[in-house]
Gaussian input, Z-matrix of N, CA and C with variables (Angstrom, degrees):
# hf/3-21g

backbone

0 1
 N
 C     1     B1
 C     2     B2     1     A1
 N     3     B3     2     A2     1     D1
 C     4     B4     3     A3     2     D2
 C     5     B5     4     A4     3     D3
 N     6     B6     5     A5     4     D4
 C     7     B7     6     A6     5     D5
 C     8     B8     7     A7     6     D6
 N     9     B9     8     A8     7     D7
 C    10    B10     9     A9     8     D8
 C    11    B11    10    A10     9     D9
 N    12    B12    11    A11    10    D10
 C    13    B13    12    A12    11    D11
 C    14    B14    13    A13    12    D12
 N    15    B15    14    A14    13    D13
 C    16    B16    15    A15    14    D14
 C    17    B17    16    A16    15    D15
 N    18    B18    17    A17    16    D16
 C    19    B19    18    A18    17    D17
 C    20    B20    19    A19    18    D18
 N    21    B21    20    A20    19    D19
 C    22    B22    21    A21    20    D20
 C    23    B23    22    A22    21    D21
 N    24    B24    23    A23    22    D22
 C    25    B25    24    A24    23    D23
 C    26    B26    25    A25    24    D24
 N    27    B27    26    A26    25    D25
 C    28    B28    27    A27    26    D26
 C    29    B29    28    A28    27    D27
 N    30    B30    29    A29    28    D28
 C    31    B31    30    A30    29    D29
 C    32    B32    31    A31    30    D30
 N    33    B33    32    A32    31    D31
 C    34    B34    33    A33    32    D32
 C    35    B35    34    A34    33    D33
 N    36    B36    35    A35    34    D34
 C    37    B37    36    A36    35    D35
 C    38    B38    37    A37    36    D36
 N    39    B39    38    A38    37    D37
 C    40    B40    39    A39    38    D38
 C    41    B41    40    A40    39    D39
 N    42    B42    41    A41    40    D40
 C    43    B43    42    A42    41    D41
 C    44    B44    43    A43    42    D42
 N    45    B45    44    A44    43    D43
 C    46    B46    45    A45    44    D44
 C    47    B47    46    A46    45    D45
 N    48    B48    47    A47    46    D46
 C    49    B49    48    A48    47    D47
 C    50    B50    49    A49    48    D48
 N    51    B51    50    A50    49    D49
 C    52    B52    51    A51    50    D50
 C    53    B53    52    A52    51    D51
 N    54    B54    53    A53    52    D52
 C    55    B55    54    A54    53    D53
 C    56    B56    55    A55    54    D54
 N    57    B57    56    A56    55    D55
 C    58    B58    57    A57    56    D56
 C    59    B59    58    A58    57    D57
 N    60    B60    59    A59    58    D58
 C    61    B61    60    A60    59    D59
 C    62    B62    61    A61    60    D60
 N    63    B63    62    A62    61    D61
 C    64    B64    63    A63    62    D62
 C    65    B65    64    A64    63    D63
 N    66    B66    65    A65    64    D64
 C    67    B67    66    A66    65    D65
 C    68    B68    67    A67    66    D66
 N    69    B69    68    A68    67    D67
 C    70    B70    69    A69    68    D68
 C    71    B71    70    A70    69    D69
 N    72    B72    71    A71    70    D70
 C    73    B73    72    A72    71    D71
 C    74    B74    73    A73    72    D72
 N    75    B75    74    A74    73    D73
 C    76    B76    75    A75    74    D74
 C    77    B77    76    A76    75    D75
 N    78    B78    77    A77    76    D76
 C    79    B79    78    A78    77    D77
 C    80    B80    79    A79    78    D78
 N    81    B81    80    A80    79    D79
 C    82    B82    81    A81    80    D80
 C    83    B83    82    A82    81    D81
 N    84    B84    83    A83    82    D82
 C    85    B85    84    A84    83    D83
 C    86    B86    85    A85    84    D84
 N    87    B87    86    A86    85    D85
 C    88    B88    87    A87    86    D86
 C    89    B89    88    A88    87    D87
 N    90    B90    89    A89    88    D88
 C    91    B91    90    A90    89    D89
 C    92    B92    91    A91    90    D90
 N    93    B93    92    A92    91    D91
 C    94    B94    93    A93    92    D92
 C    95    B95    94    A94    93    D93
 N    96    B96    95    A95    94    D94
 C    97    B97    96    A96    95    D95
 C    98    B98    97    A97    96    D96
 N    99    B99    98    A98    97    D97
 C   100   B100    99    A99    98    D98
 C   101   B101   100   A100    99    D99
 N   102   B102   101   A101   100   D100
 C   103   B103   102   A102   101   D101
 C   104   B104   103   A103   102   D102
 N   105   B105   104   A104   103   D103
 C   106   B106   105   A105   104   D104
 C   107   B107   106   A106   105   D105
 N   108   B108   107   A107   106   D106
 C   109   B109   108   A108   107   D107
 C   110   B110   109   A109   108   D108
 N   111   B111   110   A110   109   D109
 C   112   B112   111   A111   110   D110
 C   113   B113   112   A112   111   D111
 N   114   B114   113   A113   112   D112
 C   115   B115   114   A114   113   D113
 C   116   B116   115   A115   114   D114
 N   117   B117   116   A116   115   D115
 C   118   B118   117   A117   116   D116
 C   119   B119   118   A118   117   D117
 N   120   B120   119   A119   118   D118
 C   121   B121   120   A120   119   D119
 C   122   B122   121   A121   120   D120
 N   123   B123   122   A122   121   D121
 C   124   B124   123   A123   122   D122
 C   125   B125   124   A124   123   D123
 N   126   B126   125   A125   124   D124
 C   127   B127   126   A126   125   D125
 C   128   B128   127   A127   126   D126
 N   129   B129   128   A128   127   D127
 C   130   B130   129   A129   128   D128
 C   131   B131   130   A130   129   D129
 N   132   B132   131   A131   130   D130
 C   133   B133   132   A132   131   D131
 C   134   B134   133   A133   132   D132
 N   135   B135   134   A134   133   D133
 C   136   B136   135   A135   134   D134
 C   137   B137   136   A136   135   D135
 N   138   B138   137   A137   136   D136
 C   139   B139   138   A138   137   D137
 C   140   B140   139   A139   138   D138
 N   141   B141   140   A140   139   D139
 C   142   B142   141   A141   140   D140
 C   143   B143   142   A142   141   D141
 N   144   B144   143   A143   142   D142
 C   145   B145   144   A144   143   D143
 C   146   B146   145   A145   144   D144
 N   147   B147   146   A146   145   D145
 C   148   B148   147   A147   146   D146
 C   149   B149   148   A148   147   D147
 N   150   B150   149   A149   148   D148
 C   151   B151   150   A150   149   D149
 C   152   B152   151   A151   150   D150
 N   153   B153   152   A152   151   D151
 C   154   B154   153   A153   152   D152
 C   155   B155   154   A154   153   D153
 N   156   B156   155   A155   154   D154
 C   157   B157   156   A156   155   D155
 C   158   B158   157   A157   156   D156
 N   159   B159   158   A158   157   D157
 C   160   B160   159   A159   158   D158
 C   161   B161   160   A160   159   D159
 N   162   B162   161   A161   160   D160
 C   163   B163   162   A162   161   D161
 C   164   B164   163   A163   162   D162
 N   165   B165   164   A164   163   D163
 C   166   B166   165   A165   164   D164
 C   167   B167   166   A166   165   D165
 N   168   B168   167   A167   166   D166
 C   169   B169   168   A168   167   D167
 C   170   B170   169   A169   168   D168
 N   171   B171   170   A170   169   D169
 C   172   B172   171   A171   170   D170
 C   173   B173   172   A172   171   D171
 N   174   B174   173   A173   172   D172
 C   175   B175   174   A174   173   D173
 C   176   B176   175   A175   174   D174
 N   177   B177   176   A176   175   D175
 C   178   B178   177   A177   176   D176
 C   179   B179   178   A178   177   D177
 N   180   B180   179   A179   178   D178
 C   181   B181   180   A180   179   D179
 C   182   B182   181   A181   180   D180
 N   183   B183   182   A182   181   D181
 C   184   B184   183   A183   182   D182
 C   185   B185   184   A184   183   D183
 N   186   B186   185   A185   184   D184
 C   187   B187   186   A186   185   D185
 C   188   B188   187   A187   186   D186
 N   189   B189   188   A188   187   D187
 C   190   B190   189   A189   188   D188
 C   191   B191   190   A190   189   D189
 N   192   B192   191   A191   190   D190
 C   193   B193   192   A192   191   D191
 C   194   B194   193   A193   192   D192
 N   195   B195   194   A194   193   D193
 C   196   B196   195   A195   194   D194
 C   197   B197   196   A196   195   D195
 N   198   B198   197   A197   196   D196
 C   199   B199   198   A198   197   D197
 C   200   B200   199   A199   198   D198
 N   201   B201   200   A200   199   D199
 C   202   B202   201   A201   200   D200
 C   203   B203   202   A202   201   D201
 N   204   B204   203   A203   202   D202
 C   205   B205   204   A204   203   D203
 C   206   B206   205   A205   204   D204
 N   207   B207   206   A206   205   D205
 C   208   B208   207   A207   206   D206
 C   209   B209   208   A208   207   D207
 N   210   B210   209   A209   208   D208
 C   211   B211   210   A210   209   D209
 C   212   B212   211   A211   210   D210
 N   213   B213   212   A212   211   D211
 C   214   B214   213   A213   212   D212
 C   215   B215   214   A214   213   D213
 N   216   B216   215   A215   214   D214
 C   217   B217   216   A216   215   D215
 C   218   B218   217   A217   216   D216
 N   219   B219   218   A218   217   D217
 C   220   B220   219   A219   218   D218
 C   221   B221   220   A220   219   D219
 N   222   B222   221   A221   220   D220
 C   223   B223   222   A222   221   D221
 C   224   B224   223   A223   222   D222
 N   225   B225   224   A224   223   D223
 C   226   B226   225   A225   224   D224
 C   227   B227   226   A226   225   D225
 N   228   B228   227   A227   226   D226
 C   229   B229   228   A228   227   D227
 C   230   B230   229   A229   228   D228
 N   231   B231   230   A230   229   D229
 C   232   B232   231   A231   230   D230
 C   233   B233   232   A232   231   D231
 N   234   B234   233   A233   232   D232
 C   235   B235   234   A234   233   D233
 C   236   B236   235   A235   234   D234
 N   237   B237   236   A236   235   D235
 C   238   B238   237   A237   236   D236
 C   239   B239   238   A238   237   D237

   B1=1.4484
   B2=1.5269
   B3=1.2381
   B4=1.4988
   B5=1.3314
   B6=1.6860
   B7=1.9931
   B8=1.3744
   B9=1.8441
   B10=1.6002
   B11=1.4448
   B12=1.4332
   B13=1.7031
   B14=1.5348
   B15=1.1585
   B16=1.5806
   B17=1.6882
   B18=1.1449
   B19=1.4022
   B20=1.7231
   B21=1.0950
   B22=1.2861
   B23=1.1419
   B24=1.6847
   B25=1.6708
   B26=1.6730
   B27=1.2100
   B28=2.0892
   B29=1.3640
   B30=1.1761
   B31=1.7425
   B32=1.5348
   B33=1.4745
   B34=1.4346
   B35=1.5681
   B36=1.3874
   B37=1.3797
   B38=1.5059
   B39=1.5421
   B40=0.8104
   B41=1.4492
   B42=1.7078
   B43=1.5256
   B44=2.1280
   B45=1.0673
   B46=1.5077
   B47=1.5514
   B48=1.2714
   B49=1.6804
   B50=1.6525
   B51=1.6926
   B52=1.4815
   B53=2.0277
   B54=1.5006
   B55=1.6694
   B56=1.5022
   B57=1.5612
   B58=1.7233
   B59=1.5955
   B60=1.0867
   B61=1.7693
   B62=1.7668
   B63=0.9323
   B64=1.6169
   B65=1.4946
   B66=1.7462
   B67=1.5524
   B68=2.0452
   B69=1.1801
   B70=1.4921
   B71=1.3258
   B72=1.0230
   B73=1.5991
   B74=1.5175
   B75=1.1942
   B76=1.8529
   B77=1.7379
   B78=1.5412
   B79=1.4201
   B80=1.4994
   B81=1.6642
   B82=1.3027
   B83=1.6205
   B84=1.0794
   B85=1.7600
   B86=1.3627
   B87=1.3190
   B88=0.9626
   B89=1.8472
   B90=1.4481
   B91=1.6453
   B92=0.9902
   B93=1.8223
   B94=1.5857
   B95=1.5456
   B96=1.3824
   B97=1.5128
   B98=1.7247
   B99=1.3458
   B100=1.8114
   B101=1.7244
   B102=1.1554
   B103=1.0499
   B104=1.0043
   B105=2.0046
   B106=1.4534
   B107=1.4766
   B108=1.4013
   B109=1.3996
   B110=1.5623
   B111=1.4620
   B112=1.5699
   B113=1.5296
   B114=1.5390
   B115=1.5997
   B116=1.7326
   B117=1.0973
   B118=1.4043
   B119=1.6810
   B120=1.2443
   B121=1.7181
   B122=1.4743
   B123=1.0821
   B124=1.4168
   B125=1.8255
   B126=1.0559
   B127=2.0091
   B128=2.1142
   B129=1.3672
   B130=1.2290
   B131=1.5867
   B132=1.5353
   B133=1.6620
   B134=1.2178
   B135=1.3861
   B136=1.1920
   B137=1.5300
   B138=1.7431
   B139=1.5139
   B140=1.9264
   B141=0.9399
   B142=1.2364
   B143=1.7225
   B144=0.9636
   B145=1.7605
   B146=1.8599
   B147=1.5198
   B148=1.4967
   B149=1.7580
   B150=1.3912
   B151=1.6105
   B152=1.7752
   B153=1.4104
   B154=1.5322
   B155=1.4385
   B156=1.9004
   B157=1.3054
   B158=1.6901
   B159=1.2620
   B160=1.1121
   B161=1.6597
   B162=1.3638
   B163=1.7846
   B164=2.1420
   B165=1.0157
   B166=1.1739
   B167=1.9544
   B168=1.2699
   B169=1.5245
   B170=1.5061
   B171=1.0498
   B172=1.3453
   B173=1.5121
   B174=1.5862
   B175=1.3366
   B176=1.8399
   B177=1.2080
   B178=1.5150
   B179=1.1776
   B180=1.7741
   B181=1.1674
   B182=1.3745
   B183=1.4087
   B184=1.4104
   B185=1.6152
   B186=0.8364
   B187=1.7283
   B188=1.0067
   B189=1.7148
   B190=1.4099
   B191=1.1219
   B192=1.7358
   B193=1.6038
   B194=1.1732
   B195=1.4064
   B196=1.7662
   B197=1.6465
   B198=1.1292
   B199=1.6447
   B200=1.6318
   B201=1.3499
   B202=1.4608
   B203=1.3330
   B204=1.3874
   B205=1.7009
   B206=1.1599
   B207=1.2572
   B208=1.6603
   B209=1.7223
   B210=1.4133
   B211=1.4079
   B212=1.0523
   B213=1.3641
   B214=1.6887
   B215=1.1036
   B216=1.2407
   B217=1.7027
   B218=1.9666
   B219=1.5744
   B220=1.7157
   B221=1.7477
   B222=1.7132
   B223=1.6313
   B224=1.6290
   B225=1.3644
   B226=1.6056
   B227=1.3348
   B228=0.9455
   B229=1.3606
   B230=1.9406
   B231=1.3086
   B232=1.2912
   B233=1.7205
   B234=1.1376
   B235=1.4635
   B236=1.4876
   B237=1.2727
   B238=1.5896
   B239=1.7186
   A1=110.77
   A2=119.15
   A3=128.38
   A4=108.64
   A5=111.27
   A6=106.31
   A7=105.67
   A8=108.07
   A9=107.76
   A10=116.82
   A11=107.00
   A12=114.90
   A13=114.55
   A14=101.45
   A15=105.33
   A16=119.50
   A17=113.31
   A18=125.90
   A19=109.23
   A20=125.52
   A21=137.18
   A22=121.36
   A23=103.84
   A24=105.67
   A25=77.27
   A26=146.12
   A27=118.98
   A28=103.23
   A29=89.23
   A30=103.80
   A31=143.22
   A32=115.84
   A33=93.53
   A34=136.31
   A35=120.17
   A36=111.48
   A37=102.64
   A38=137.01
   A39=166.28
   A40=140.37
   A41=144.44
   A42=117.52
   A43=101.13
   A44=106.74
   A45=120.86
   A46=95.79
   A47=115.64
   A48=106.05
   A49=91.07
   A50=131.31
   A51=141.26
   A52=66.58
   A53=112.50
   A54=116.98
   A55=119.03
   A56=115.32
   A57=108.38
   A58=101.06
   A59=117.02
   A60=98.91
   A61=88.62
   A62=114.59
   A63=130.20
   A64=95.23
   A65=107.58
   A66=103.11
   A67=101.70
   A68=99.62
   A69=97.23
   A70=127.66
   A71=117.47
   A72=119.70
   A73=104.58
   A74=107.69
   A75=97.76
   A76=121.26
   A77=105.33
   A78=86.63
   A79=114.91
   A80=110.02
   A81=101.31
   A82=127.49
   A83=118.76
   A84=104.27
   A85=76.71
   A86=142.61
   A87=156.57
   A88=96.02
   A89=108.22
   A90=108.00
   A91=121.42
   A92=114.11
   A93=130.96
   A94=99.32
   A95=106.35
   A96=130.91
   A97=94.11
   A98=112.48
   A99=129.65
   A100=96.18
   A101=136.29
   A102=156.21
   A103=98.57
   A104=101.72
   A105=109.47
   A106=107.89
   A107=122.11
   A108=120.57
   A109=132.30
   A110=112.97
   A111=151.71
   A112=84.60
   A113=98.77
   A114=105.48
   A115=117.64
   A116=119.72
   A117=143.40
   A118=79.22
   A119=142.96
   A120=115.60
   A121=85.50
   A122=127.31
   A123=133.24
   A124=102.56
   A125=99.76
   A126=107.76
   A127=80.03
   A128=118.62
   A129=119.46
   A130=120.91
   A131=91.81
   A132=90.00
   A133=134.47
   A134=99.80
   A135=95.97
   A136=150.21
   A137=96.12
   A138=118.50
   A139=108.38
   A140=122.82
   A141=149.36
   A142=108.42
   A143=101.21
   A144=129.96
   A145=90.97
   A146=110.88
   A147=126.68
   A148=112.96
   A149=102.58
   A150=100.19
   A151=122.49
   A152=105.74
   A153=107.05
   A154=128.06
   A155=111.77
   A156=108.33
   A157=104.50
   A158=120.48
   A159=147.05
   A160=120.01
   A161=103.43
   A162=96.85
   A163=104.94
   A164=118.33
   A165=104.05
   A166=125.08
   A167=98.40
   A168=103.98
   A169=107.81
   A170=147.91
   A171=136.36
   A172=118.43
   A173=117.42
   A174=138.92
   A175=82.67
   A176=116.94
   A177=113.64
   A178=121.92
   A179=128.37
   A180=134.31
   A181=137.05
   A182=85.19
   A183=115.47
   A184=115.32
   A185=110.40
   A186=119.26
   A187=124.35
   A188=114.71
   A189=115.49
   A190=131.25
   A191=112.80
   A192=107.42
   A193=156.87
   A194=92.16
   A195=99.56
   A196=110.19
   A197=98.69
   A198=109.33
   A199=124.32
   A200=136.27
   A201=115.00
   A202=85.69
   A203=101.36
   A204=125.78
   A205=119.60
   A206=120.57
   A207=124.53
   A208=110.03
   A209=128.53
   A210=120.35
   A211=124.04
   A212=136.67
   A213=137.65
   A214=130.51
   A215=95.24
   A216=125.42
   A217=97.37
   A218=106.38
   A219=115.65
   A220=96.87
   A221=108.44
   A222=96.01
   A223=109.11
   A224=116.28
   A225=119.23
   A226=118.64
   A227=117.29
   A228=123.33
   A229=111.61
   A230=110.47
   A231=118.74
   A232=114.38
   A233=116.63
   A234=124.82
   A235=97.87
   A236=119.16
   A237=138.88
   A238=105.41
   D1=-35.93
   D2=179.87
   D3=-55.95
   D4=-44.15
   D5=-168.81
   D6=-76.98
   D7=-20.41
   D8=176.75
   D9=-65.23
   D10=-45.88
   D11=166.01
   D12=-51.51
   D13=-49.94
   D14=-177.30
   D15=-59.64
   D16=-37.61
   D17=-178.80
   D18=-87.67
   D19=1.55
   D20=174.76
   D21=-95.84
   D22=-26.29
   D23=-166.88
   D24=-120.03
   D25=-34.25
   D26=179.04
   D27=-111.30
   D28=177.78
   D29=174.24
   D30=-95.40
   D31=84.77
   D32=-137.15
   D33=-56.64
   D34=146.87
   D35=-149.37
   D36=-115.23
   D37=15.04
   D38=-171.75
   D39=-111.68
   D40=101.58
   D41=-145.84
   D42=-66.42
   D43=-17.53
   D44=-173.85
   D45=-69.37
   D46=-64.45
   D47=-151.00
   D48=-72.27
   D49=-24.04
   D50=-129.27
   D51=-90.45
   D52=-59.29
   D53=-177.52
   D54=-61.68
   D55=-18.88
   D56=163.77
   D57=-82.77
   D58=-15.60
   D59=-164.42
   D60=-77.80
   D61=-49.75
   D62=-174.71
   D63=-30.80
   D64=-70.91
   D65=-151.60
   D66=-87.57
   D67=1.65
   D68=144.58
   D69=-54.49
   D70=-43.39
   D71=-169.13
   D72=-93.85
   D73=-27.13
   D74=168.59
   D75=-48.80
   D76=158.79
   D77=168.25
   D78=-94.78
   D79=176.43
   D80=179.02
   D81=-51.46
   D82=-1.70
   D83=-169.36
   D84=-100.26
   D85=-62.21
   D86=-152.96
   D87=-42.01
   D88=-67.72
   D89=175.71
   D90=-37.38
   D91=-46.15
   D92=-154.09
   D93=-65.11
   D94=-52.60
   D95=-178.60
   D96=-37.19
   D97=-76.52
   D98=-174.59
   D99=-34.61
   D100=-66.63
   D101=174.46
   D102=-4.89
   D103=-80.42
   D104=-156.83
   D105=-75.16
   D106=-35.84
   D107=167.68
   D108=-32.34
   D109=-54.89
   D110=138.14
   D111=-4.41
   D112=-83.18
   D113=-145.52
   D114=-87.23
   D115=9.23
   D116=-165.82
   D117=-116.47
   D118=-26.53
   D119=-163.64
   D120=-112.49
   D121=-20.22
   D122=-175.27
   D123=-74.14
   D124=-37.03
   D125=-166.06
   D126=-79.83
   D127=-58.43
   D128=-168.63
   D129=-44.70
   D130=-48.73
   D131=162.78
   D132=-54.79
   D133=-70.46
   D134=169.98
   D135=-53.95
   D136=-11.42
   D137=153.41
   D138=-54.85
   D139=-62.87
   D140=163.17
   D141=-19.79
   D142=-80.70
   D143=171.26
   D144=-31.35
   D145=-93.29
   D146=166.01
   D147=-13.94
   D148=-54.77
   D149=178.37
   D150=-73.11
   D151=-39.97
   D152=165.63
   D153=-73.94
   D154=-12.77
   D155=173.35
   D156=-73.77
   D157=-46.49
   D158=152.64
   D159=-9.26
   D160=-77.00
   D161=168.33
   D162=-75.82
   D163=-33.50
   D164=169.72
   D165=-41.16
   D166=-61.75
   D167=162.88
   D168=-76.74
   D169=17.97
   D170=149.43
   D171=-92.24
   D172=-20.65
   D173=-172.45
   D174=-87.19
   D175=-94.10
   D176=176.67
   D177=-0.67
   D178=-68.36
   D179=148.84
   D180=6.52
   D181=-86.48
   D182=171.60
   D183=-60.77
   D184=-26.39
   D185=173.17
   D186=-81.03
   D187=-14.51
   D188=-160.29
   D189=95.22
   D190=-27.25
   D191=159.10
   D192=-59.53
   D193=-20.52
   D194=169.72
   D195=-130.90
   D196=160.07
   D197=-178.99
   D198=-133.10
   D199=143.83
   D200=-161.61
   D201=-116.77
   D202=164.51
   D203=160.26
   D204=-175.77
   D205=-156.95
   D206=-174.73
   D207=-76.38
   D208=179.37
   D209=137.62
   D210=-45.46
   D211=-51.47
   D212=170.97
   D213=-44.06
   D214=-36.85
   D215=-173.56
   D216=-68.38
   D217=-51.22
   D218=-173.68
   D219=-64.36
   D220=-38.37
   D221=-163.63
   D222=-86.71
   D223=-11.55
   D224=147.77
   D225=-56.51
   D226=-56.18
   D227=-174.78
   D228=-55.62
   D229=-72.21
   D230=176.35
   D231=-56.94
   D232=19.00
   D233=-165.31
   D234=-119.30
   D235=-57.23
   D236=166.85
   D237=-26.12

């Protein structure tokens, strides 16, 4: 209720608050909709993110840069 007050009495000066005043005025399905959109490109990215870290350490690998093992195996190593 406060950002509704707040956005009633200034102007927002911000691309964030300029996009809450916006989905203020939507109706509720309309928000709900934004929501899931929001959170479906958010899960996508970060699907995304996961897959390029992914061939990055698979490229490494393959190169010789990285090597796997246990925890024991890392606290041997970093001990050396």
């Amino acid at each position: 209720m406060e950002r509704l007050e707040h956005s009633m009495t200034m102007t927002p000066t911000t691309p964030f608050e300029v996009a809450l005043d916006v989905l203020d005025r939507l109706p509720s399905d309309d928000q709900e909709a934004i929501i899931e959109i929001v959170r479906r490109r958010m899960i996508d990215r970060r699907r995304r993110e996961i897959a390029a870290n992914a061939q990055t350490t698979l490229q490494a690998f393959r190169e010789g840069r990285a090597s796997y093992g246990t925890v024991d195996d890392l606290r041997q190593e970093l001990e050396a």
